[in-house]
C-alpha positions in Angstrom: 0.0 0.0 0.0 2.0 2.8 -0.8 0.9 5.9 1.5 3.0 8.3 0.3 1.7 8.5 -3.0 -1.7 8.3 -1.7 -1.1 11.3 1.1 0.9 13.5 -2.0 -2.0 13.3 -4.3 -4.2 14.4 -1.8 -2.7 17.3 -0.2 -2.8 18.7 -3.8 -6.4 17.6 -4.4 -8.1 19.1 -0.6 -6.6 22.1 0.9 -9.1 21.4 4.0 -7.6 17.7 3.9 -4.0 19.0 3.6 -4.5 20.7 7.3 -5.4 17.4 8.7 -2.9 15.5 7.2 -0.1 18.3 8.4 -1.1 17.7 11.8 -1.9 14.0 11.8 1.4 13.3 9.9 2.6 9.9 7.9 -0.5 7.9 7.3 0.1 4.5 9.3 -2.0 2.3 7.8 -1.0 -0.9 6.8 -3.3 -4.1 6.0 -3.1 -7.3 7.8 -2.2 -10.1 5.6 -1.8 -12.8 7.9 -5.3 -13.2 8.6 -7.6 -15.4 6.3 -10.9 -13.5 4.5 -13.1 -15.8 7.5 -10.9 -14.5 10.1 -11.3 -10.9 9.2 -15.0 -11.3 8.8 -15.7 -12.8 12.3 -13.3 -9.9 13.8 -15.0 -7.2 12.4 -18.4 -9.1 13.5 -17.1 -8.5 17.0 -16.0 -5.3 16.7 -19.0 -3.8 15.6 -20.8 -1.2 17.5 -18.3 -1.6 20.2 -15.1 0.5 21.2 -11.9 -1.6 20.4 -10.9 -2.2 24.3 -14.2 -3.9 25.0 -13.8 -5.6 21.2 -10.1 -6.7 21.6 -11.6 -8.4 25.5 -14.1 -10.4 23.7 -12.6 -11.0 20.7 -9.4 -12.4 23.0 -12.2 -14.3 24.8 -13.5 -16.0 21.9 -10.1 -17.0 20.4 -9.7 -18.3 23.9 -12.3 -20.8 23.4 -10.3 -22.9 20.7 -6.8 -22.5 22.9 -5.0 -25.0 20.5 -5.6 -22.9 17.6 -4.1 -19.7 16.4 -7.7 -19.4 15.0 -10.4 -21.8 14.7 -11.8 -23.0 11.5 -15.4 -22.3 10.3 -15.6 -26.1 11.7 -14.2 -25.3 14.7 -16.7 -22.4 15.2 -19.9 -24.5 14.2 -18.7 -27.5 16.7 -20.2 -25.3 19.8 -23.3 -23.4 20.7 -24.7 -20.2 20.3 -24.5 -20.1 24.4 -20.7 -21.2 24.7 -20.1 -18.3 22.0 -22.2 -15.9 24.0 -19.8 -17.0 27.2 -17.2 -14.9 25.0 -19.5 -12.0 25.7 -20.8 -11.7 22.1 -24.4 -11.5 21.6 -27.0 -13.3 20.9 -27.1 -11.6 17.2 -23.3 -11.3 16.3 -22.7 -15.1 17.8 -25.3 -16.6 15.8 -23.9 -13.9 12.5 -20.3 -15.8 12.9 -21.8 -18.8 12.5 -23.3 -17.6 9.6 -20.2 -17.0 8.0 -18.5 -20.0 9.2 -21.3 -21.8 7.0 -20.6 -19.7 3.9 -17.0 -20.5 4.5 -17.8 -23.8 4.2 -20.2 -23.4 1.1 -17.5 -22.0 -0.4 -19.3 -17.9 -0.2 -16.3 -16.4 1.6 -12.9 -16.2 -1.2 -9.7 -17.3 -0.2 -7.5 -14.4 -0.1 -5.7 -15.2 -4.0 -9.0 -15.5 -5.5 -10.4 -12.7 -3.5 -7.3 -10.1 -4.8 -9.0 -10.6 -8.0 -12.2 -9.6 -7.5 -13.2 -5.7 -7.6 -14.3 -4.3 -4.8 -18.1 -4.6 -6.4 -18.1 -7.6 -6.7 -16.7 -8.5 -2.9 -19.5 -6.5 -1.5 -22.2 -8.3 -3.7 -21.1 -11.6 -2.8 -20.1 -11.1 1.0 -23.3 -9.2 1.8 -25.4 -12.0 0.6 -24.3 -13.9 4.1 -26.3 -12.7 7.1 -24.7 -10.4 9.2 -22.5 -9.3 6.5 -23.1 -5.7 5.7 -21.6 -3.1 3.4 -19.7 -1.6 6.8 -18.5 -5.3 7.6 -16.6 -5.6 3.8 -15.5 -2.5 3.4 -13.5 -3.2 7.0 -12.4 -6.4 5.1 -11.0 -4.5 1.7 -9.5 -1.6 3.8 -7.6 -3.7 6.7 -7.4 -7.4 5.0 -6.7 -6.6 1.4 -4.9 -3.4 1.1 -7.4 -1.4 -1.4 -6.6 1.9 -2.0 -9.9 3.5 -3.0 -12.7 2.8 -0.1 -14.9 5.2 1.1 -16.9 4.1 4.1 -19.9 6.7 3.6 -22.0 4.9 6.6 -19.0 4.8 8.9 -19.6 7.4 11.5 -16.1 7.8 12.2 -15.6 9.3 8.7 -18.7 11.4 9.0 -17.4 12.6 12.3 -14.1 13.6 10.6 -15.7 15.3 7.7 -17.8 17.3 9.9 -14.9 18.8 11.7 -12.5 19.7 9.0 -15.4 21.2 7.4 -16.8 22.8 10.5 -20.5 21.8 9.6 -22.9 21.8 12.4 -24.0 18.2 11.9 -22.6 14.7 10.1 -23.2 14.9 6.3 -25.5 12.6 4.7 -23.6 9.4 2.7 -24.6 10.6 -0.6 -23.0 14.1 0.0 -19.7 12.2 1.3 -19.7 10.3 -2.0 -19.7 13.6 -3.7 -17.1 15.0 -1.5 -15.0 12.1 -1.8 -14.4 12.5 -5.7 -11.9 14.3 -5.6 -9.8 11.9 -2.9 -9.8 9.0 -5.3 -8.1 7.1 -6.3 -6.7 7.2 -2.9 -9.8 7.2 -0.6 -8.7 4.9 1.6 -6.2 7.3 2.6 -8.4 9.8 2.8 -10.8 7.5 5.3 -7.8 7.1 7.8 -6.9 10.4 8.4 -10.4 11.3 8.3 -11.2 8.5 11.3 -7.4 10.6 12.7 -9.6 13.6 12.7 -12.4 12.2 15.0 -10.2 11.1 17.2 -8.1 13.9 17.7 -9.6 17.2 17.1 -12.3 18.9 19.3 
């Protein structure tokens, strides 16, 4: 993933972006090969809605429950109940949505990682969303963190609208269509643009 390129092209494109990105510095974001496409599914499941301490407890908690695997296999996760899930501290919802995918690994729904690196972004999101539990959010997580695309633009992320909002200083979050306006001029580097939007939130008052 090469940042630099990414962060050049955009201090030239968005002179409001160009103040965060002087502040927030070298973009930091790099993708996280070693995980499987399944793996990355069923973490993003449990981090949903859920600040990443209380995410990284239970998602530590649920690895915890296979201890002689690195990870477990979608067999592994559809061996045990929906209540010796829940003892992880998911819920009811997002335990029986891991199962889910672990079923659509099996069926063969969920790419291996070579097959999926060939596949547009488009077509990711049409075939991963067709699993229950699987949203847009959940696979645009997947192409940003897993599989290194350059050119995502979370729209529904709140982190992102939050960021927008404050470099723009508009009183409330814009709407996604008016983000996917916006973010015209950030591709094809919107990923980029994503993190140090998601900097922003975190960092400015």
């Amino acid at each position: 993933m090469d940042t630099l390129t990414a962060t050049r092209y955009l201090v030239n494109a968005d002179p409001d972006l160009a103040k965060i990105i002087r502040k927030v510095g070298s973009c930091t974001l790099k993708p996280d090969k070693s995980r499987t496409i399944f793996a990355s599914l069923v973490k993003s499941i449990v981090y949903q809605q859920l600040t990443g301490k209380v995410a990284a407890v239970i998602f530590s908690r649920l690895l915890g429950l296979f201890p002689e695997k690195r990870f477990p296999s979608p067999e592994n996760i559809l061996s045990i109940s929906i209540e010796r899930l829940r003892s992880a501290g998911l819920s009811n919802q997002k335990a029986n949505y891991i199962q889910n995918i672990a079923q659509a690994s099996i069926d063969g729904i969920i790419p291996q990682t070579r097959v999926a690196n060939r596949m547009t972004n488009q077509q990711l999101v049409s075939q991963l969303t067709s699993i229950k539990g699987v949203g847009i959010w959940t696979v645009e997580m997947l192409l940003i963190f897993k599989l290194g695309r350059l050119d995502v633009l979370p729209v529904n992320d709140y982190g992102v609208q939050k960021g927008f909002a404050l470099m723009k200083c508009l009183d409330k979050h814009p709407k996604p269509k008016e983000l996917v306006v916006a973010g015209n001029c950030w591709s094809p580097y919107r990923t980029v643009a994503t993190w140090y939007l998601w900097q922003a939130a975190d960092t400015i008052d």
